[in-house]
C-alpha positions in Angstrom: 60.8 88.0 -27.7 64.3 87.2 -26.5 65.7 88.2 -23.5 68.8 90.7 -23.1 72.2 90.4 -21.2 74.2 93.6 -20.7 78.2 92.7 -19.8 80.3 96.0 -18.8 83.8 96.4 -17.3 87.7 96.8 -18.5 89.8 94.4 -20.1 88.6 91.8 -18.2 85.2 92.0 -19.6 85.8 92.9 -23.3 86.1 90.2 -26.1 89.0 91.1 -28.0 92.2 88.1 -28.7 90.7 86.4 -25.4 87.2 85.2 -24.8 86.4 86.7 -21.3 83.6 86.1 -18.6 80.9 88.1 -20.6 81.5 85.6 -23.8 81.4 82.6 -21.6 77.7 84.0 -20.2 76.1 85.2 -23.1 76.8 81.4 -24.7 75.1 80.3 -21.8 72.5 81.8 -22.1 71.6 81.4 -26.1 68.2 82.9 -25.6 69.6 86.2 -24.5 70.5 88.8 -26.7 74.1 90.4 -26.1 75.0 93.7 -25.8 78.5 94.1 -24.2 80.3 97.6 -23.0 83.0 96.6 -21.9 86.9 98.3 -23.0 90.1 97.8 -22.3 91.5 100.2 -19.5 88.3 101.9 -19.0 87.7 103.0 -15.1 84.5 102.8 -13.1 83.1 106.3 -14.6 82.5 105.2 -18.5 81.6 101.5 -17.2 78.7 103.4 -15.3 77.6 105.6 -18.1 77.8 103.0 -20.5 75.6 100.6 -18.8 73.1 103.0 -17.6 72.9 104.3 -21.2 72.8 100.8 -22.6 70.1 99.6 -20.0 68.2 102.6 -20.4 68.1 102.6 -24.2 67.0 98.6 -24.3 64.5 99.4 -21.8 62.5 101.2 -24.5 62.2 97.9 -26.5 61.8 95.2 -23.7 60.5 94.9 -20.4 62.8 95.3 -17.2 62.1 91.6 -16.0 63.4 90.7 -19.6 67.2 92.6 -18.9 69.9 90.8 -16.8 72.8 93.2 -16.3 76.3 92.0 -15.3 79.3 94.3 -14.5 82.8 93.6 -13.3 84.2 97.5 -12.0 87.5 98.1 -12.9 90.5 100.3 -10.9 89.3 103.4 -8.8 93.0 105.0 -10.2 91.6 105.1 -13.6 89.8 108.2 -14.8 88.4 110.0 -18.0 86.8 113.4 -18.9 84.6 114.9 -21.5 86.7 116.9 -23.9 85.0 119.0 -26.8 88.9 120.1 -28.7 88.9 118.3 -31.8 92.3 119.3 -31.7 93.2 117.8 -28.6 91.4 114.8 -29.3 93.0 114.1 -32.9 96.1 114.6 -30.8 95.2 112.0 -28.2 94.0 109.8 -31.0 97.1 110.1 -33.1 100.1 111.0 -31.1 99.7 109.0 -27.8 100.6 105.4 -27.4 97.2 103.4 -26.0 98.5 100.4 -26.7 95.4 98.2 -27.9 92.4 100.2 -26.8 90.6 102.9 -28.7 91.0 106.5 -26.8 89.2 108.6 -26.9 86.2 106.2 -27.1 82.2 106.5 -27.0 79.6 104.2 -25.2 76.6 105.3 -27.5 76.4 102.4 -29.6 73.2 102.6 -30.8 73.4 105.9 -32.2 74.5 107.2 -35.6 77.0 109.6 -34.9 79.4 111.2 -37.3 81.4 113.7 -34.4 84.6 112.0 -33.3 84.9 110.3 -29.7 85.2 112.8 -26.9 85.9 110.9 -24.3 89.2 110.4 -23.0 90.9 107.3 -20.8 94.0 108.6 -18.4 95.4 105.4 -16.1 98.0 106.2 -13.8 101.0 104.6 -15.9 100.6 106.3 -18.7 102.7 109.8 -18.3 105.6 107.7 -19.4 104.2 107.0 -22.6 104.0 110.5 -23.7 100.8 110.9 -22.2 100.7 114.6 -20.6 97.6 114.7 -19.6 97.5 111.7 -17.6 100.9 113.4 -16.2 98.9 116.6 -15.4 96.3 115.1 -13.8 97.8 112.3 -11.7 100.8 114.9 -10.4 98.4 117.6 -9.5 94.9 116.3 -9.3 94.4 112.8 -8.1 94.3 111.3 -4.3 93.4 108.1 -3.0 90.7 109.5 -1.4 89.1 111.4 -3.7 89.7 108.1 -6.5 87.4 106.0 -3.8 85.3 108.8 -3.8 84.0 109.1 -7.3 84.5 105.0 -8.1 82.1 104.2 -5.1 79.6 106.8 -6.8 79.8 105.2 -10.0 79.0 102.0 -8.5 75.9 103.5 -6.4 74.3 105.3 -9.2 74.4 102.4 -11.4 73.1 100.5 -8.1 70.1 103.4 -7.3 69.2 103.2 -11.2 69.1 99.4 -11.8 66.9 98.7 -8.9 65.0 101.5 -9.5 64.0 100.2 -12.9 63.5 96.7 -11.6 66.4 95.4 -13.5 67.8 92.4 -12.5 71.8 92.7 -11.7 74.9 91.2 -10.3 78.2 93.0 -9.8 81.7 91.5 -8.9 85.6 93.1 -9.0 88.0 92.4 -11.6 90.8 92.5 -8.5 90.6 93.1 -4.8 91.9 96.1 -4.5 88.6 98.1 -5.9 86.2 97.5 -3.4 88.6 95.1 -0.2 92.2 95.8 0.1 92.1 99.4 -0.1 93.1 101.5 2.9 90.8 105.1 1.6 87.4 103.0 2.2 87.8 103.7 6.0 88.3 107.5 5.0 85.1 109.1 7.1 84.7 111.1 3.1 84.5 107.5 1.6 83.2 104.9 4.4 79.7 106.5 4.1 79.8 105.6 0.6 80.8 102.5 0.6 78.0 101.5 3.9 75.4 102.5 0.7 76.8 99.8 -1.7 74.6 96.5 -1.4 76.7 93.8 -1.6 73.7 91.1 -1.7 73.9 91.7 -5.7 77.7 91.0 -5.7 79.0 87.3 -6.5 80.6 85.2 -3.7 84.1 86.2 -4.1 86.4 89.6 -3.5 87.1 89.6 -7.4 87.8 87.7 -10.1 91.2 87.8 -9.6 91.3 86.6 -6.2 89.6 83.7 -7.1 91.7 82.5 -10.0 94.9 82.9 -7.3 97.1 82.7 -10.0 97.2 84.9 -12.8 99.7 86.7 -15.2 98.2 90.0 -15.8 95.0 89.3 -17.5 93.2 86.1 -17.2 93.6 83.0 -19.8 90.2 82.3 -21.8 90.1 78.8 -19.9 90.0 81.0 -16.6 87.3 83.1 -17.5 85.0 80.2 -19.0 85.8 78.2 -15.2 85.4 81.7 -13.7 81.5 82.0 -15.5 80.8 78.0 -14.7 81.7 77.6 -11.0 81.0 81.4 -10.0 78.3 83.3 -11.9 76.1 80.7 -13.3 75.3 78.8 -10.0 75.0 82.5 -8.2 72.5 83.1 -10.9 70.5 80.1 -10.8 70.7 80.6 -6.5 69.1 84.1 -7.1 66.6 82.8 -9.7 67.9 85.1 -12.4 68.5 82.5 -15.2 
C-alpha cells in the first residue's frame, strides 16, 4: 500500500503557474500518494480545517504511521467565516475581485457535493477592491491581538489532533512575521498560547521566506525546489520520517 503526504498552507504551498515546496516533496517521495490543501490567500483557520479533515478522512483507509503531514501557516491578518446566504455568496463569487483564487472555496474534497462553497476568504487589503465585507470586518472587528489569538489556536489544534492520532508532522512559516517578528505574542491573552506550540516539529528556520533572504513577493519555482532539498528533506531524514 503506498504511503500518503498531506501538503497544506497559502499561496506558497499551492501548485498553480509555479511549482511550490509541496510539488518539490511529493516528487520526492514517488511512493507517497499526494493530497494537497493548500489555496492561495487562505489564513491559518481553513489551512487547519482542511488538514484535520483531510488527515482524518485518509486515516479511515491507511494507518497513521503510513501519513506524513506537512503544513506551511499562512498570515494571522487573514480570516474567513461560514456563510449559509446563497445570495451573498453568488455575490462574493461574482461581484468581488479575488484576483486568482476561488472565494468562497471548500476543503472537502473527497465528497460529492452539489451546494455551492460557503466559505469565505477576507485579507486585510481587500476593502479597496470592492470587498465590503473585508471592510466591515477589518474596521470594526479585527485586532492584533485577537488575530494571534485564533491563528495560534489553529496551529495547536492541528498540533493536539496530529499527535494524538500518531501522525507524523512537520510545520514551518511561509514568512516571519506569523509566529517571530510579531509584537501581540508577548500579549499575556496570546503568550500562553504560543508556550503550548511545540516547536520540535517545526523545520530549522523562522519561515521560508527568511531563508530565501531575497524574494519578490512569492517565491520562484527554483526557490521552492532548493527550499524542499536543503531544508525539509534532510530535517526529515534527521527525524526518521522519510
Amino acid at each position: 500500500m503506498y504511503k500518503v503526504l498531506v501538503t497544506g498552507g497559502c499561496s506558497f504551498t499551492v501548485n498553480s503557474g509555479c511549482n511550490t515546496w509541496s510539488y518539490y516533496l511529493s516528487k520526492a517521495l514517488p511512493n507517497h500518494e499526494f493530497h494537497n490543501f493548500g489555496l492561495g490567500s487562505q489564513g491559518n483557520g481553513l489551512i487547519s480545517r482542511s488538514v484535520i479533515y483531510g488527515v482524518q478522512h485518509l486515516l479511515k483507509i491507511h494507518p497513521p504511521e503510513d501519513l506524513l503531514v506537512g503544513i506551511m501557516w499562512s498570515g494571522k491578518d487573514r480570516h474567513d467565516y461560514y456563510c449559509e446566504n446563497h445570495h451573498e455568496l453568488h455575490f462574493i463569487l461574482n461581484k468581488i475581485n479575488n484576483f486568482w483564487m476561488k472565494n468562497p472555496t471548500e476543503f472537502l474534497k473527497f465528497e460529492s457535493k452539489a451546494a455551492p462553497p460557503k466559505w469565505v476568504i477576507l485579507n486585510h487589503h481587500w476593502g479597496d477592491q470592492g470587498n465590503y465585507n473585508a471592510e466591515l470586518y477589518y474596521k470594526n472587528f479585527y485586532s492584533q491581538v485577537g488575530a494571534a489569538i485564533y491563528s495560534l489556536e489553529h496551529i495547536l489544534r492541528v498540533q493536539w489532533f496530529l499527535k494524538q492520532h500518531k501522525v507524523k508532522y512537520f510545520m514551518t512559516t511561509y514568512m516571519d512575521h506569523v509566529l517571530h517578528d510579531d509584537p501581540a505574542l508577548k500579549d499575556p491573552e496570546v503568550k500562553y498560547l504560543y508556550d503550548m506550540i511545540d516547536f520540535k516539529e517545526f523545520l530549522p528556520v523562522s519561515s521560508e521566506a527568511s531563508w530565501l533572504k531575497e524574494i519578490d513577493g512569492h517565491p520562484t519555482t527554483e526557490q521552492h525546489e532548493a527550499f524542499t532539498k536543503d531544508v525539509i528533506i534532510p530535517y526529515l531524514q534527521l527525524k526518521g520520517y522519510i
